[in-house]
N, C-alpha and C positions, 0 to 999 in steps of 0.2 A: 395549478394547485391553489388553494382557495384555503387549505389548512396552514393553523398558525398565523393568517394574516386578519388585519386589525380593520373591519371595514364600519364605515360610518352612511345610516340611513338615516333622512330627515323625513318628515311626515311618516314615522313609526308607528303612530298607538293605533293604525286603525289601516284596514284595508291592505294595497298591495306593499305598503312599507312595514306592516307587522308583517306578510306572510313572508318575505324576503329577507327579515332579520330573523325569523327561524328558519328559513331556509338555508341562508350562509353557515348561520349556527351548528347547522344539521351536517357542513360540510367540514366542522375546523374551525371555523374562524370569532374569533371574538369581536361583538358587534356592539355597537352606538346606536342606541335608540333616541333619537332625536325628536323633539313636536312641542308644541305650545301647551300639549296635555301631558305633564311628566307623568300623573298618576297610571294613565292607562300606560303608559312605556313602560311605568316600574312595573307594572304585573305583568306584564311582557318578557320583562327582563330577568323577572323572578321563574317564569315561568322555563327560561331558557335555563338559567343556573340551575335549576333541578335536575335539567337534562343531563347537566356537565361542561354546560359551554359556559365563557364567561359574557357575560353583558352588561352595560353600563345602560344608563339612563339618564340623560339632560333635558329640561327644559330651554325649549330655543325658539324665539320667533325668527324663521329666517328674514324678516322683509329689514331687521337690523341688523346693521351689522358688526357693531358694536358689539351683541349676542352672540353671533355668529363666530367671530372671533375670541372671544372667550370660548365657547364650546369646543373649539378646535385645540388650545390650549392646555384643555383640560383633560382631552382624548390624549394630546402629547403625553401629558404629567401620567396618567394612567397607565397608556399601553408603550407609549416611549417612539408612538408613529403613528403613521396612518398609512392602508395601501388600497383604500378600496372606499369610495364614495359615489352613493348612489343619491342622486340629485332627484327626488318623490316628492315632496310638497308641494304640495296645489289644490288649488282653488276653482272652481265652475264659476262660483256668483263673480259678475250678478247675471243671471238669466233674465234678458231686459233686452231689448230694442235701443240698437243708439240713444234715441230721441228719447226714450222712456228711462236710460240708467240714470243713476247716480253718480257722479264722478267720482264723489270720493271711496266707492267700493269698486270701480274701474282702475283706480289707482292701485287698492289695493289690491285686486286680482295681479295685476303686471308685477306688483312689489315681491309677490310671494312667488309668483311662476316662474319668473325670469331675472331680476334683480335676486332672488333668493341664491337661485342655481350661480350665477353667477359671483355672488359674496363667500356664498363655502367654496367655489372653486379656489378663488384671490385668495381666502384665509389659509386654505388644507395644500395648495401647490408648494409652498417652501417645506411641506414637511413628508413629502412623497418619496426623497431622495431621489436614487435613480429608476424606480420602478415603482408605476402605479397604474389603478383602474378609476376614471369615471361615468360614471354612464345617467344619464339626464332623462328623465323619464318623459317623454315628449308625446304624441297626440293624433292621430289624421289629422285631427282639426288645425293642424298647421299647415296643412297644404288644401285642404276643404271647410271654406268657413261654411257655419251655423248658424241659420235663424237665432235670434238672442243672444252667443256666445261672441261677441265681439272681444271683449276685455278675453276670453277664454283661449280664441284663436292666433288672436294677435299677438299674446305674450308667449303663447306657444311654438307661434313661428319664428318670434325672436329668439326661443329657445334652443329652436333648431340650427340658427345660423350662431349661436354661440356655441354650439358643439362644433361645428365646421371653422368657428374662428380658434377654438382650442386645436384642433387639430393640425391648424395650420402655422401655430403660434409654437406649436409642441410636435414636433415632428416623431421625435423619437419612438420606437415602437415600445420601448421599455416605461411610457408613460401613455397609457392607451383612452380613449374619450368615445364614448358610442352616444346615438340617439334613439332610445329604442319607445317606441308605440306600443302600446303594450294589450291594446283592443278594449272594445268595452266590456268593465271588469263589472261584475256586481259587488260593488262597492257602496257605502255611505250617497257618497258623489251619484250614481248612477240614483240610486231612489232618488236625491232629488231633482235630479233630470227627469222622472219618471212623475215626478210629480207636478213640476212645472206643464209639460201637455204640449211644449215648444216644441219643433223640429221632429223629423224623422227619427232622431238617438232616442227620443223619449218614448217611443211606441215600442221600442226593441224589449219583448220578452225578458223579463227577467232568468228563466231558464238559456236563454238563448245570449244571455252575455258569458264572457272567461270567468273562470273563478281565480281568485289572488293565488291560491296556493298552484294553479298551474301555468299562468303567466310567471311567474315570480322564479320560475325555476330555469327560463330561457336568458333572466340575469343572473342568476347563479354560474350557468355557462358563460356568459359573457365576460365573466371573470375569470375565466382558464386560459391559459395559450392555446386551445385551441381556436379561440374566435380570433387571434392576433393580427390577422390578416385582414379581420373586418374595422381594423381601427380607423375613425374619421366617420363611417356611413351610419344613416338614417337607417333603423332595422325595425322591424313590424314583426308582433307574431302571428299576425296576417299571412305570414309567408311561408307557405308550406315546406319550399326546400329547407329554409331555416330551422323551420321544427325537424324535419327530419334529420339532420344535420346534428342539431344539436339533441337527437334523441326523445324528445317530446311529444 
């Protein structure tokens, strides 16, 4: 069940973190639009209130966590909990060759991928009680690096093994953690992979990528008991049984 519960998405105002917070929306649930762009969240969020669902809108960079934890705070004060946090913020750049990046936007790639997911975990776990969902928006490219995608791969993989260390740190199934891939989305992100000219992802059709609104609905299930079984593993909507499973 997914109605009445209080779920928080970070990297909201765009892409598959807006299509997952009307997604939820569309389910019950009263959603946290999170991002460094409050404006596009508010019209987001405005756009959900019309519908009848409630939504809040925070500006947050997650790579602080200072921010981080205020935004969780204020979700408190608001909805009085949290049971549902989907870990979306991320970053491509830099598209660049070891030898050729910049360090300091390599830092910042890992800061937002992985140090982010990891900060709203630490901030949002004391307020989960005894039952909640996080699901961490993870990548292939964690298990297949990319021409140029270093900083991309690398925090991605760290990703992955931070949902495997939640899982193993939180056993209980009444606090569940997935790592889901969610394919190449035509997203923001993808043009500019598409326009860099790097690697194999960048040739990929843009008709021939997911769209957000149907990626975004295999975390909508992730959030039901029925996926409860799937708590701890790395999930792909790559995977056909999955989709069919979860009806998609």
């Amino acid at each position: 069940m997914i109605n009445g519960k209080v779920a928080l998405i970070t990297g909201a105002s765009q892409g598959i973190g807006a299509a997952t917070a009307r997604e939820l929306s569309k389910h019950g649930a009263s959603v946290v639009l999170l991002s460094r762009n409050k404006e596009n969240c508010e019209n987001i969020a405005n756009e959900i209130r019309a519908s009848g669902s409630e939504a809040l809108a925070i500006k947050c960079d997650v790579s602080i966590f200072t921010e981080v934890n205020s935004a969780i705070q204020e979700v408190v004060e608001v909805f009085g909990g949290l049971d549902i946090l989907i870990n979306n913020a991320g970053v491509i750049e830099p598209i660049a060759s070891i030898r050729d990046s910049d360090p300091a936007s390599w830092t910042d790639s890992v800061s937002i991928n992985l140090f982010g997911a990891y900060y709203m975990v630490k901030a949002a776990l004391p307020f989960f009680g005894n039952a909640g969902v996080i699901i961490n928006i993870g990548s292939g490219a964690a298990n297949k690096p990319q021409e140029g995608w270093s900083a991309y791969c690398a925090s991605k993989a760290g990703l992955s093994m931070l949902t495997r260390s939640i899982a193993l740190e939180i056993p209980s199934k009444k606090i569940r953690v997935y790592g889901y891939a969610p394919g190449t989305v035509d997203t923001q992100m993808q043009d500019k992979i598409r326009a860099s000219g790097v690697n194999p992802i960048s040739q990929i059709k843009k008709e021939d990528h997911w769209k957000p609104e149907t990626t975004c609905k295999l975390i909508a299930w992730l959030c039901t008991e029925e996926a409860i079984d799937l708590s701890g593993e790395e999930l792909s909507i790559n995977d056909k049984f999955l989709r069919q499973r979860a009806k998609i």
